[in-house]
Every structure is written in structure tokens, then in C-alpha cells.
N, C-alpha and C positions, 0 to 999 in steps of 0.2 A: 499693574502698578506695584512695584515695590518697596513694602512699610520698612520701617526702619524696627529693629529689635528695641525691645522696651529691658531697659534692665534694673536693676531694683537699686543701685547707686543712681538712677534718674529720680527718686522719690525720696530725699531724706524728709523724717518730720521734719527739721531744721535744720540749720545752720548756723554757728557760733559767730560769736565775733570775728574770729583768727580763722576762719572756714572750714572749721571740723564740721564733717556732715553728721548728725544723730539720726540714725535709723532706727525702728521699733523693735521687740525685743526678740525677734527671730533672727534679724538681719546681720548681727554679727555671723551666727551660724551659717546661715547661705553666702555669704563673701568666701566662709571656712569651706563651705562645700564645693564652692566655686573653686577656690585657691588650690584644694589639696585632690579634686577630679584633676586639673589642669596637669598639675605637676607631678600625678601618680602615672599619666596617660603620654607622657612626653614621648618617649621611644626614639628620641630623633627624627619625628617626622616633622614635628608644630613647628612655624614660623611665625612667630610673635611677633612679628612688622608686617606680615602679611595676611594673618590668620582673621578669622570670618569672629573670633571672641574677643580680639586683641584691648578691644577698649573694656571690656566687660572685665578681663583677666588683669590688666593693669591697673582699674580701680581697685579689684580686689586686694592686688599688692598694697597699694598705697595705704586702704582701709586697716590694712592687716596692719604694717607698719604703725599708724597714726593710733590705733588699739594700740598694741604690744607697747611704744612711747608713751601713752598715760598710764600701763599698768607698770611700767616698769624705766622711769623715767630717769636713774643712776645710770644705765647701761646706755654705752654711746654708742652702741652699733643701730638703736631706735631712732637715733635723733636727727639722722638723715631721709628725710620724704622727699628730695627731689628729682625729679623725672630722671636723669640720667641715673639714679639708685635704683630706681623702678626699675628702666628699662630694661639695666642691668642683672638685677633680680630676675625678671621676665624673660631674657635672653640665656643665661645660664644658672640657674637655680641649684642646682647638685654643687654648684661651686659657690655656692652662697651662704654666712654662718646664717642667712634670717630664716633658714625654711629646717632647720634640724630633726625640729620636731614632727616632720611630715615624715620622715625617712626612719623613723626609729618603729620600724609595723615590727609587733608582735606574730602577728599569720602571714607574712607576706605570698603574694603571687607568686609563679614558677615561674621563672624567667624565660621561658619557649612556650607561652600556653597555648592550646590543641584547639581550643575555643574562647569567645567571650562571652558573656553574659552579663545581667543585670541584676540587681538585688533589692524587688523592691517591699515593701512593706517589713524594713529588715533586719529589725528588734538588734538583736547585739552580734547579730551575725552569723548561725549556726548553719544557714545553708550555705553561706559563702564558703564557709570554714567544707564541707562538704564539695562543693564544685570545686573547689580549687584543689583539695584530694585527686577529683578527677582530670584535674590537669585545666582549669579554666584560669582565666583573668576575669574581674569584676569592670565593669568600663563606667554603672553606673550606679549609683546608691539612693534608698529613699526610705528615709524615718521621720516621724513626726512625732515621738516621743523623745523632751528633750533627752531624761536621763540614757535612756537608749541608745541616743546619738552620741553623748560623750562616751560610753562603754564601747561602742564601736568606733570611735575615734581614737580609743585608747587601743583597739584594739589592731585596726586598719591604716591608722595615720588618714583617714580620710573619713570628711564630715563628709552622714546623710543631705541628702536636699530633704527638707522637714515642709510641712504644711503653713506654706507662707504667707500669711492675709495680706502684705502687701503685693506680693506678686498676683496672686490673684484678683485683687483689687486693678491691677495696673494691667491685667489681661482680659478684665470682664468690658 
């Protein structure tokens, strides 16, 4: 029998009036990790109307979006969350102003890497910075120290997945 994947946009603490979801206080972060694994990992192969994350990756846009509009609610390129912005978002990202700052990596990847790997337990990044020396790509990240994770974020354009009590709540 096949479960359905549990994803952490299934569990807001709440829900507003106007149906902002409020997630706890890792959950922005893992949407970021979600968001910016996706959109680091593209390569032209992902089919976002077809792909096995497609609903997981498009809440993430949307979360993303519905953040970035309360933190910054002057800017009219936030004030669109409806599905056709998303999809569109989700369909071609590189051509999109909402994701810039995913694409500004200070270490970026080689563009032909020889290998992939994983980076987990993975502070601000010195072994990446290392593999990728030797010609790897990163596919996967895992930090659980916030400050950590924003240093590597600043550093990679891509949040850690961090030690999530909801996910793990909603997988136990």
C-alpha cells in the first residue's frame, strides 16, 4: 500500500483569518531549504507538473512569496500569490525577479561536476567548499544550527534542512 508523503505545509500551528498558514519557528527555514534544494538541482531535468515533489515545491513558492509580502509589503512584485505566479515561478525560476537571491552563491558549484555528494552535519560549509575544489556538486545539505544555516545560506544560496520538531513529530 502506498502512503502519501507528509510534508510540513500539512501541519501549520494555524491559520489566519485571510489563510496565512503560521508554521513554528524552523518552518520558514525548511520551506528555504526546500525552495532553494529545488531550484539549485534544476539542470533541466525537473518537471514541475509532473515531478513526485510538485505539491511539496509549490507550497514552498507560495510560503516563500506570502513571507517576502509581509516583510516587505511596498514591493509589488510580492503581492501576487496566485497559482498561475506560482506555477510560473515553479516552471521557470531563472527567469523569475522572486528567486535572485538564490542565485547570488558566493562558492558556487562547477558547472560539469565529476561527482555528487551530500553535506551533512554542515556548519558553514568547509567541506563543501573542499569537494567542490575536487570537482563535486552538493545535491544535499543538513544543519541544525540556526546561525550556521544563515552563514551557509549566505554562503551557498541554499538553506540547510535543520533539525525540524515538526517533521519529526509528523514522521514519528
Amino acid at each position: 500500500m502506498k502512503t502519501k508523503g507528509i510534508n510540513i505545509s500539512d501541519f501549520p500551528e494555524q491559520t489566519t483569518e485571510d489563510g496565512v498558514k503560521v508554521y513554528g519557528p524552523t518552518s520558514y527555514e525548511t520551506q528555504v531549504a526546500i525552495l532553494s534544494h529545488y531550484l539549485h538541482t534544476l539542470d533541466g531535468k525537473h518537471d514541475i507538473a509532473s515531478g513526485e515533489k510538485r505539491y511539496e515545491i509549490l507550497e514552498a513558492i507560495r510560503d516563500y512569496i506570502e513571507y517576502k509580502h509581509q516583510q516587505d509589503k511596498k514591493n509589488p512584485k510580492w503581492d501576487d500569490v496566485s497559482n498561475e505566479t506560482v506555477m510560473k515561478a515553479a516552471e521557470s525560476p531563472l527567469e523569475n525577479d522572486l528567486f535572485a537571491e538564490f542565485f547570488n552563491v558566493t562558492f558556487p558549484a562547477p558547472k560539469n561536476p565529476k561527482f555528487t555528494f551530500i553535506d551533512l552535519f554542515a556548519g558553514i560549509g568547509g567541506f563543501r567548499i573542499a569537494m567542490q575544489e575536487l570537482g563535486g556538486k552538493c545535491v544535499y545539505s543538513s544543519e541544525f544550527d540556526a546561525q550556521a544555516q544563515r552563514t551557509y545560506f549566505a554562503n551557498y544560496a541554499e538553506m540547510p534542512f535543520g533539525d525540524n520538531p515538526l517533521r519529526l513529530k509528523a514522521t514519528a
